[in-house]
mmCIF file as gemmi writes it, N, C-alpha and C atoms, coordinates in Angstrom:
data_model
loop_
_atom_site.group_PDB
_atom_site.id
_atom_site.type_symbol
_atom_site.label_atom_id
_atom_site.label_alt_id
_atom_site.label_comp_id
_atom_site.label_asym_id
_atom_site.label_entity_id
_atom_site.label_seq_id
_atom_site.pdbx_PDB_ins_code
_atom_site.Cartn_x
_atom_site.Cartn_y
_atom_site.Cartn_z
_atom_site.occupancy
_atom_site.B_iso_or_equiv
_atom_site.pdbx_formal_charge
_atom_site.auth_seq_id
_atom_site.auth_asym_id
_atom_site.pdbx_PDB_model_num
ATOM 1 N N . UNK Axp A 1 ? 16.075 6.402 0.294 1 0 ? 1 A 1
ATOM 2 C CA . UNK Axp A 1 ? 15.693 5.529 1.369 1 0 ? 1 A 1
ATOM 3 C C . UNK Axp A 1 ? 16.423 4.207 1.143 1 0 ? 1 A 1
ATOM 4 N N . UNK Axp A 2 ? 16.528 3.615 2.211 1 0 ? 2 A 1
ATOM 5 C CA . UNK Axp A 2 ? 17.518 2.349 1.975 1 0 ? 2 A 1
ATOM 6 C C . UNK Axp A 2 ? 16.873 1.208 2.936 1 0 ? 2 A 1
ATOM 7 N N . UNK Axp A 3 ? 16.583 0.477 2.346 1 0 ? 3 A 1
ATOM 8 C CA . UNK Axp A 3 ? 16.056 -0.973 3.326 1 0 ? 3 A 1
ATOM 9 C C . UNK Axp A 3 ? 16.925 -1.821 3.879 1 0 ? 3 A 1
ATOM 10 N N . UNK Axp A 4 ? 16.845 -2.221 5.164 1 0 ? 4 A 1
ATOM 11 C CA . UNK Axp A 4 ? 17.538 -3.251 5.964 1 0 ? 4 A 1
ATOM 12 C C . UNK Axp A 4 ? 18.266 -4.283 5.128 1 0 ? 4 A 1
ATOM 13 N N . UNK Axp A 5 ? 19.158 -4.941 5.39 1 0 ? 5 A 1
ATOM 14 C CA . UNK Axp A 5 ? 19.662 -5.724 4.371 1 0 ? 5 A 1
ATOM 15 C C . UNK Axp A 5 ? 18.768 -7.399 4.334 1 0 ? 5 A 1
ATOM 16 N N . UNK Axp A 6 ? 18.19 -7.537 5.522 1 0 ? 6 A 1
ATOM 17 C CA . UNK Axp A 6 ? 17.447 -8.745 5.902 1 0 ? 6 A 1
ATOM 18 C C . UNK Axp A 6 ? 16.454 -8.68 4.793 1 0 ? 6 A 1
ATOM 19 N N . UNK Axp A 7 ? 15.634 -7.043 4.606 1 0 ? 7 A 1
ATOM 20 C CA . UNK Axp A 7 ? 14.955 -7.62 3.42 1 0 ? 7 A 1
ATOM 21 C C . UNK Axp A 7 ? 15.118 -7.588 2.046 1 0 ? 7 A 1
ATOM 22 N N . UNK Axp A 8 ? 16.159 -6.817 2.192 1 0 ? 8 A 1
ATOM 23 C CA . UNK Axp A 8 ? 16.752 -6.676 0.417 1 0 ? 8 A 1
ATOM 24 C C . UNK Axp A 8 ? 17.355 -8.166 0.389 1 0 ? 8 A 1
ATOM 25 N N . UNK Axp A 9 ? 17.428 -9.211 0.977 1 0 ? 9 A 1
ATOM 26 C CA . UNK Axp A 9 ? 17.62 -10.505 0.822 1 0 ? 9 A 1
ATOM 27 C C . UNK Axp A 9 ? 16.615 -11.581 0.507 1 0 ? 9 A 1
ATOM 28 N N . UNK Axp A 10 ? 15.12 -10.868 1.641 1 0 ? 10 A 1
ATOM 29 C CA . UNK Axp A 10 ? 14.553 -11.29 1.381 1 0 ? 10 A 1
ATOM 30 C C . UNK Axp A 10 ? 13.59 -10.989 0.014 1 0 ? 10 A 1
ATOM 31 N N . UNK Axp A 11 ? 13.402 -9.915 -0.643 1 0 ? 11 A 1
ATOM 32 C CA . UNK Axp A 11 ? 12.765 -9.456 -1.637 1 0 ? 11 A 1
ATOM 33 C C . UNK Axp A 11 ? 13.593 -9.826 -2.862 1 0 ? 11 A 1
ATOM 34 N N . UNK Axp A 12 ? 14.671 -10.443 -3.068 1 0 ? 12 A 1
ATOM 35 C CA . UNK Axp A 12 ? 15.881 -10.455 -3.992 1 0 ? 12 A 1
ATOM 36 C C . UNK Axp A 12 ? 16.073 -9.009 -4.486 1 0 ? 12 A 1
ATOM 37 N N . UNK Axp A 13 ? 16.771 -8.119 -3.432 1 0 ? 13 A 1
ATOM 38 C CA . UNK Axp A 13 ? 16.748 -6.594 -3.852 1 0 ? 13 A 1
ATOM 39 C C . UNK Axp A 13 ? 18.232 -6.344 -3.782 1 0 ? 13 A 1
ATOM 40 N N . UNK Axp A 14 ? 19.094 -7.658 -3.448 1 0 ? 14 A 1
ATOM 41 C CA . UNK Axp A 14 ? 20.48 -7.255 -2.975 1 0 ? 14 A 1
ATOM 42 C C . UNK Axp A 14 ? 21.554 -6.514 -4.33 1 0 ? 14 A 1
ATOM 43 N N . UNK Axp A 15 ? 21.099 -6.773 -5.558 1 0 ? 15 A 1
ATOM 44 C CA . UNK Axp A 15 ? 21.943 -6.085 -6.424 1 0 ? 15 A 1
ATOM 45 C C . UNK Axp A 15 ? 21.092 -4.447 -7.131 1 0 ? 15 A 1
ATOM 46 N N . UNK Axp A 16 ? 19.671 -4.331 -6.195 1 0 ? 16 A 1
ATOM 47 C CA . UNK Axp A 16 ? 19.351 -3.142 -6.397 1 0 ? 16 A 1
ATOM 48 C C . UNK Axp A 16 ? 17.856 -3.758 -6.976 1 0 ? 16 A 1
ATOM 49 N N . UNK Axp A 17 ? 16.545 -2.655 -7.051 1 0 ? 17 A 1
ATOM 50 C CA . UNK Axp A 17 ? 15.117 -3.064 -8.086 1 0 ? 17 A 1
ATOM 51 C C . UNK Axp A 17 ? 14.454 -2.192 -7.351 1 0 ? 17 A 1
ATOM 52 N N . UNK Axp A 18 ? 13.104 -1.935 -7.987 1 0 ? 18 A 1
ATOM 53 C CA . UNK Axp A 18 ? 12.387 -1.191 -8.012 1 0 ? 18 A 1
ATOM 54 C C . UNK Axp A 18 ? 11.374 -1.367 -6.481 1 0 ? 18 A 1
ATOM 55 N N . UNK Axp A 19 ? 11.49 -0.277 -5.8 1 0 ? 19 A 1
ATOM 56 C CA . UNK Axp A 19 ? 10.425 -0.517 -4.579 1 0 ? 19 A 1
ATOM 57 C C . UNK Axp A 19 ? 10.004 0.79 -4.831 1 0 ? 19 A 1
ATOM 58 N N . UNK Axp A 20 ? 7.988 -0.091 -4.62 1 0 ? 20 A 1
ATOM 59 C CA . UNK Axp A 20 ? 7.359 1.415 -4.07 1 0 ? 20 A 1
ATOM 60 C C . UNK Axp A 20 ? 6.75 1.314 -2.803 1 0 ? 20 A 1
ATOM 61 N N . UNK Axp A 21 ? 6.197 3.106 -2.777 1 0 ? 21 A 1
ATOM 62 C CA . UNK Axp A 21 ? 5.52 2.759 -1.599 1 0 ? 21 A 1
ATOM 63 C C . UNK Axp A 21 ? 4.633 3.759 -1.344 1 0 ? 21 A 1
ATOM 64 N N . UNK Axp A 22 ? 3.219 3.647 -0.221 1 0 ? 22 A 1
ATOM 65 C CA . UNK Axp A 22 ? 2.428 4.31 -0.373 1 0 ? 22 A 1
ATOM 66 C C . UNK Axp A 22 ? 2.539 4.665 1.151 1 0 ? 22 A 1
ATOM 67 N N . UNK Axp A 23 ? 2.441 6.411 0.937 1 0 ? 23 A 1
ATOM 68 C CA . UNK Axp A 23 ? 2.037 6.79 2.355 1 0 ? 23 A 1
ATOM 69 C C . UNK Axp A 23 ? 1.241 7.089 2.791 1 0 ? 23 A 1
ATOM 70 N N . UNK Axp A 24 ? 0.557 6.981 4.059 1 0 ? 24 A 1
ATOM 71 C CA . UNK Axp A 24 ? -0.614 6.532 4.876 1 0 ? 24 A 1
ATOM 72 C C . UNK Axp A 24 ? -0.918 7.902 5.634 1 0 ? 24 A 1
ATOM 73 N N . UNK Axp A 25 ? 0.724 8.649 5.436 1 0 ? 25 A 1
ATOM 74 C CA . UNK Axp A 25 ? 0.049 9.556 6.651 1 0 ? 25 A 1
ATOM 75 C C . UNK Axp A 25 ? 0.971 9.572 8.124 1 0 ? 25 A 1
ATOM 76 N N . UNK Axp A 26 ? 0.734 8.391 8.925 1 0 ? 26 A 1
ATOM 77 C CA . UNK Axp A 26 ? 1.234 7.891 9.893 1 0 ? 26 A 1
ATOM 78 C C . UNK Axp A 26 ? 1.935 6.364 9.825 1 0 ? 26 A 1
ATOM 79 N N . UNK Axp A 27 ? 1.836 5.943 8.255 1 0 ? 27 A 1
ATOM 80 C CA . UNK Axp A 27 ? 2.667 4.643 8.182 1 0 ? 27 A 1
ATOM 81 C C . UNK Axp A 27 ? 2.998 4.9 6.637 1 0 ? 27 A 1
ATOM 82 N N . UNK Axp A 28 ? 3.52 3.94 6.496 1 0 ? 28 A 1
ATOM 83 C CA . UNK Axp A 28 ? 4.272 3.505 5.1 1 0 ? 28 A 1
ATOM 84 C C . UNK Axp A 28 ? 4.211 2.058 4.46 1 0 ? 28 A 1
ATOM 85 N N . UNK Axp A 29 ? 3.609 1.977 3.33 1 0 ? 29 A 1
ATOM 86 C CA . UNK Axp A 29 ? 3.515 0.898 2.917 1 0 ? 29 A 1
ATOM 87 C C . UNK Axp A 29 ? 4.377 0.444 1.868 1 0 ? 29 A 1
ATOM 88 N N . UNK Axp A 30 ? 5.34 -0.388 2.138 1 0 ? 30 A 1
ATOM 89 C CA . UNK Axp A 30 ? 6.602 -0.941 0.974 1 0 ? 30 A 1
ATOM 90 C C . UNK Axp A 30 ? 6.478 -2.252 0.354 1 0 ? 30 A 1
ATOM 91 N N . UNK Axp A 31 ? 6.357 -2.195 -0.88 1 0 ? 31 A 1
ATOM 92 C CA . UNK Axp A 31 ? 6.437 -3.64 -1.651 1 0 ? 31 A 1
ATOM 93 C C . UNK Axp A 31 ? 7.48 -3.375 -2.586 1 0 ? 31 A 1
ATOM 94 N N . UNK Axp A 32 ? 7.736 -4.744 -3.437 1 0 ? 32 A 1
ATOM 95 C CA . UNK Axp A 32 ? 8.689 -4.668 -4.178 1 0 ? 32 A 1
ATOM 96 C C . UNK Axp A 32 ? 7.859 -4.292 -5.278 1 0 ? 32 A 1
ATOM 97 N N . UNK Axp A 33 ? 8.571 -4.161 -6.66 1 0 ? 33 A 1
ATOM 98 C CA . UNK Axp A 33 ? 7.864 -3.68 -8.044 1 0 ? 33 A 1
ATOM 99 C C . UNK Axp A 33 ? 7.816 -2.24 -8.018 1 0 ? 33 A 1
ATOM 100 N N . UNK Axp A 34 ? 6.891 -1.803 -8.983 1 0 ? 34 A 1
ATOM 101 C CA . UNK Axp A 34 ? 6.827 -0.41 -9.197 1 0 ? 34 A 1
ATOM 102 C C . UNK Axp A 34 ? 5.205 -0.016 -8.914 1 0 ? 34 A 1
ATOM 103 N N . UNK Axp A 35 ? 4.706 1.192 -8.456 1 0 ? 35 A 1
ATOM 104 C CA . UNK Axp A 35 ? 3.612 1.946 -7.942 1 0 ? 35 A 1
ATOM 105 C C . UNK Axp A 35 ? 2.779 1.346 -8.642 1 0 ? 35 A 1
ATOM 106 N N . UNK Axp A 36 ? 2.347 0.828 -9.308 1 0 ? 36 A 1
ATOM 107 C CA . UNK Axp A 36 ? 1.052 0.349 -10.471 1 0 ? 36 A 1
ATOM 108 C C . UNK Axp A 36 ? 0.958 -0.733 -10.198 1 0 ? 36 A 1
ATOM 109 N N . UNK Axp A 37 ? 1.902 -1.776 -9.719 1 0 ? 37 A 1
ATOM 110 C CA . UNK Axp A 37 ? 1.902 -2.912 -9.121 1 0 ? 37 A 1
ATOM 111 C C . UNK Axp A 37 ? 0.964 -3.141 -8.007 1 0 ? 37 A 1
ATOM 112 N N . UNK Axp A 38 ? 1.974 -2.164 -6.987 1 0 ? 38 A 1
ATOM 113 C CA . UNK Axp A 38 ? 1.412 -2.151 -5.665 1 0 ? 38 A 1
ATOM 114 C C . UNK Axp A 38 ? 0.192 -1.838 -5.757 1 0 ? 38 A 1
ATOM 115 N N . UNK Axp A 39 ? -0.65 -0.53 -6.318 1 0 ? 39 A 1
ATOM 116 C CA . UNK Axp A 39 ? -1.869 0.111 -6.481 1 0 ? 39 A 1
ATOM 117 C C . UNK Axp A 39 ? -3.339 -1.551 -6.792 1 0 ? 39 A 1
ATOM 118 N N . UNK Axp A 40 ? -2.41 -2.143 -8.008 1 0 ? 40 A 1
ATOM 119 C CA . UNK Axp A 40 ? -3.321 -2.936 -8.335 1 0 ? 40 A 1
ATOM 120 C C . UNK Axp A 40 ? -3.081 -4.373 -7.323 1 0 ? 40 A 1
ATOM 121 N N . UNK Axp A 41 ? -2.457 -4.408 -6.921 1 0 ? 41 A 1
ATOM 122 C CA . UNK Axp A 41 ? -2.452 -5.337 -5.423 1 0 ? 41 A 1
ATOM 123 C C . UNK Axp A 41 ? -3.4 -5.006 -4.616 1 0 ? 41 A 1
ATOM 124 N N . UNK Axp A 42 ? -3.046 -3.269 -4.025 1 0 ? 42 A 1
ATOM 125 C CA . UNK Axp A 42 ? -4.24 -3.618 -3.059 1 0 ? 42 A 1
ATOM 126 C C . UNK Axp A 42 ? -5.476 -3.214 -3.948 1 0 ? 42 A 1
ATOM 127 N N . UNK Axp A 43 ? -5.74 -2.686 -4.604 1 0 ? 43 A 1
ATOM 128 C CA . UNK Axp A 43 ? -7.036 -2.776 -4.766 1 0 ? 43 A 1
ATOM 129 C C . UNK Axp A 43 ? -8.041 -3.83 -5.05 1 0 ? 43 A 1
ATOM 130 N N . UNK Axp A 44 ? -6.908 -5.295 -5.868 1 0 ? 44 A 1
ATOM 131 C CA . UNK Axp A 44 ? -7.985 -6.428 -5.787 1 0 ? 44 A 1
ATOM 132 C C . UNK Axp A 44 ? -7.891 -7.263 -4.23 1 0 ? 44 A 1
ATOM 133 N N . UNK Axp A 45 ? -7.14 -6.608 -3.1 1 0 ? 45 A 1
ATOM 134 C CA . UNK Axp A 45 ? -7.265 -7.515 -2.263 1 0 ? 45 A 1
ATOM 135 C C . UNK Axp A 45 ? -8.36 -6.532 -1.258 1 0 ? 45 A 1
ATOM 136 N N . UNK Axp A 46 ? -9.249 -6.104 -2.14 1 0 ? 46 A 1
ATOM 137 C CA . UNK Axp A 46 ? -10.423 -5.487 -1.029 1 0 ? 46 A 1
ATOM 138 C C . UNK Axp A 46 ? -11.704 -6.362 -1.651 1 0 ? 46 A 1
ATOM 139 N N . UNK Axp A 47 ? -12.733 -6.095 -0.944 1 0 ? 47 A 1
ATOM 140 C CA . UNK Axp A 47 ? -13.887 -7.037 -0.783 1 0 ? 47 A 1
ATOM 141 C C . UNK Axp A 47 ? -14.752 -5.348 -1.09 1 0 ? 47 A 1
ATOM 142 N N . UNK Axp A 48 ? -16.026 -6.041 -1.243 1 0 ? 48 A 1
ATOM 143 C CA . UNK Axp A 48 ? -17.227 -5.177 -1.317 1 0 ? 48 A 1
ATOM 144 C C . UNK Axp A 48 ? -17.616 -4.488 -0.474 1 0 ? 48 A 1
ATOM 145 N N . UNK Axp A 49 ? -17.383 -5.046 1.406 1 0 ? 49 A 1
ATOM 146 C CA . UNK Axp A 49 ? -17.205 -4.487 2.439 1 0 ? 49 A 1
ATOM 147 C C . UNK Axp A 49 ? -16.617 -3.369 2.579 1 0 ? 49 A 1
ATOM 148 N N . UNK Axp A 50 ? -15.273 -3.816 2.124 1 0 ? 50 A 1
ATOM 149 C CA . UNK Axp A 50 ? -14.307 -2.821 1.934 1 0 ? 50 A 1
ATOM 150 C C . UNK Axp A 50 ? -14.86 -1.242 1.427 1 0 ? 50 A 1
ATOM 151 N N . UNK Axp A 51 ? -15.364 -1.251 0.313 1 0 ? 51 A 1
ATOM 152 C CA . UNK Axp A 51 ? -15.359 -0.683 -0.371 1 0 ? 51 A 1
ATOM 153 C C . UNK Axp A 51 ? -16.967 0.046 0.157 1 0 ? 51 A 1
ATOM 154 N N . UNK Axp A 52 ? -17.753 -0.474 0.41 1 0 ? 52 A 1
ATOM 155 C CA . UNK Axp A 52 ? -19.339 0.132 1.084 1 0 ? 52 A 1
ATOM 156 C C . UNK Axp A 52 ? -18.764 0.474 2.7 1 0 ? 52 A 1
ATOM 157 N N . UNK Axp A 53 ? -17.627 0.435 3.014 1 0 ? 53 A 1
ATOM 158 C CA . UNK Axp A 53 ? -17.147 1.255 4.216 1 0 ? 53 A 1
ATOM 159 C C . UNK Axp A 53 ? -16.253 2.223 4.016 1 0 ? 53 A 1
ATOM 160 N N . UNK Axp A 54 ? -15.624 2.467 2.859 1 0 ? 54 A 1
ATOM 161 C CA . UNK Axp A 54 ? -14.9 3.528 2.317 1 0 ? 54 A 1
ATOM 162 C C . UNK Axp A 54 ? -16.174 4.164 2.24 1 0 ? 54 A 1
ATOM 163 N N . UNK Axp A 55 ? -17.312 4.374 1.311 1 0 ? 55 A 1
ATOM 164 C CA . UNK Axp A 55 ? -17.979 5.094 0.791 1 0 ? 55 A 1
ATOM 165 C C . UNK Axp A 55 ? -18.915 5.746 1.888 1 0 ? 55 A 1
ATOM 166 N N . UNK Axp A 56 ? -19.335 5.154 2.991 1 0 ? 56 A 1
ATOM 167 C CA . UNK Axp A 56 ? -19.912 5.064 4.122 1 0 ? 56 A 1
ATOM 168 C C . UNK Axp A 56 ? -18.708 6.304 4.786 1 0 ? 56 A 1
ATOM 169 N N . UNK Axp A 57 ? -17.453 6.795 4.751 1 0 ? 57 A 1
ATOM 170 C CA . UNK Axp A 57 ? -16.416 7.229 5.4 1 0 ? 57 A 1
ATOM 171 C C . UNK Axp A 57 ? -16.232 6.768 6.925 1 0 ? 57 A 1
ATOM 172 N N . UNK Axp A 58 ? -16.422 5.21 6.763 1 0 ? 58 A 1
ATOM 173 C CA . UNK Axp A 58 ? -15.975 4.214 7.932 1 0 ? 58 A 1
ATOM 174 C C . UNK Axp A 58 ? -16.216 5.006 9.259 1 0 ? 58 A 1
ATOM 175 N N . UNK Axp A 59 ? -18.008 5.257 9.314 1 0 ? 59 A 1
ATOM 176 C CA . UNK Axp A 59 ? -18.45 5.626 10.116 1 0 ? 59 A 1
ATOM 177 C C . UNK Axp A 59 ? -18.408 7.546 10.703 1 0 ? 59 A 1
ATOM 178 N N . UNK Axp A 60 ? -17.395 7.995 9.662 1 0 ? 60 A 1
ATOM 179 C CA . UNK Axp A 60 ? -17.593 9.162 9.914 1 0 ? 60 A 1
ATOM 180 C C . UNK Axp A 60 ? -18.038 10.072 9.211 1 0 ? 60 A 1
ATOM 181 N N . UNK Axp A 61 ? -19.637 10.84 9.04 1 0 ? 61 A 1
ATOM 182 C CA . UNK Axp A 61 ? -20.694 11.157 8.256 1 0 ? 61 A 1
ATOM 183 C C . UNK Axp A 61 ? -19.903 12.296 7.321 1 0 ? 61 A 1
ATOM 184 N N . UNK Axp A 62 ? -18.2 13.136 7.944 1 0 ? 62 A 1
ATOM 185 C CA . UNK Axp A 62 ? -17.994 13.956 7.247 1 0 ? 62 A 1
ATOM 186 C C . UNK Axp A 62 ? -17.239 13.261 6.315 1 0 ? 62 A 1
ATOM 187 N N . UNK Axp A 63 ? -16.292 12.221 6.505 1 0 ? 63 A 1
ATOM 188 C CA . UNK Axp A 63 ? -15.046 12.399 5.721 1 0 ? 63 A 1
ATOM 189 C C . UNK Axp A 63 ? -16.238 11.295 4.802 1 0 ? 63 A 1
ATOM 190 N N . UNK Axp A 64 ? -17.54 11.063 4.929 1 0 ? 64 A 1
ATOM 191 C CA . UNK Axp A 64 ? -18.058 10.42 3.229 1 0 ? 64 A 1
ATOM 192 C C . UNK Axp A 64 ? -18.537 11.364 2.318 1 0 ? 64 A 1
ATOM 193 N N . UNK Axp A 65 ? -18.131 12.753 3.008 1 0 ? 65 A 1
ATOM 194 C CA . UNK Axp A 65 ? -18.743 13.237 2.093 1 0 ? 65 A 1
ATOM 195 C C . UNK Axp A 65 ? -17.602 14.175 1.331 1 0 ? 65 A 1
ATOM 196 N N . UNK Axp A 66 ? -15.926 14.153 1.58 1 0 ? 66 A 1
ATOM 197 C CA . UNK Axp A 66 ? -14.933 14.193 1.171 1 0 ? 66 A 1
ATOM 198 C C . UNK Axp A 66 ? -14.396 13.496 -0.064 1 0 ? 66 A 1
């Protein structure tokens, strides 16, 4: 996979580095760094909400019990 050059400029990626990324399914999520990075990014940028609506399966009674 190869990123636009706008952001390999903007990420300082122009002589090459590590991108990961997580797929969604129907999207793609790209940061710079490596998978353990990203993982622990998002997971401290969730709230308690967050997380009692994951478990809840964000309103749908089957996928909480997945």
């Amino acid at each position: 996979m190869s990123l636009p050059p706008a952001a390999r400029r903007r990420w300082g990626l122009q002589d090459g580095g590590d991108v990961a990324y997580l797929d969604l399914g129907d999207a793609v999520v790209l940061a710079r760094g490596d998978i353990a990075s990203l993982r622990r990014r998002l997971l401290e940028s969730l709230g308690e909400d967050d997380w009692a609506a994951a478990r809840a399966g964000f309103g749908d009674p089957e996928l909480a019990t997945e």
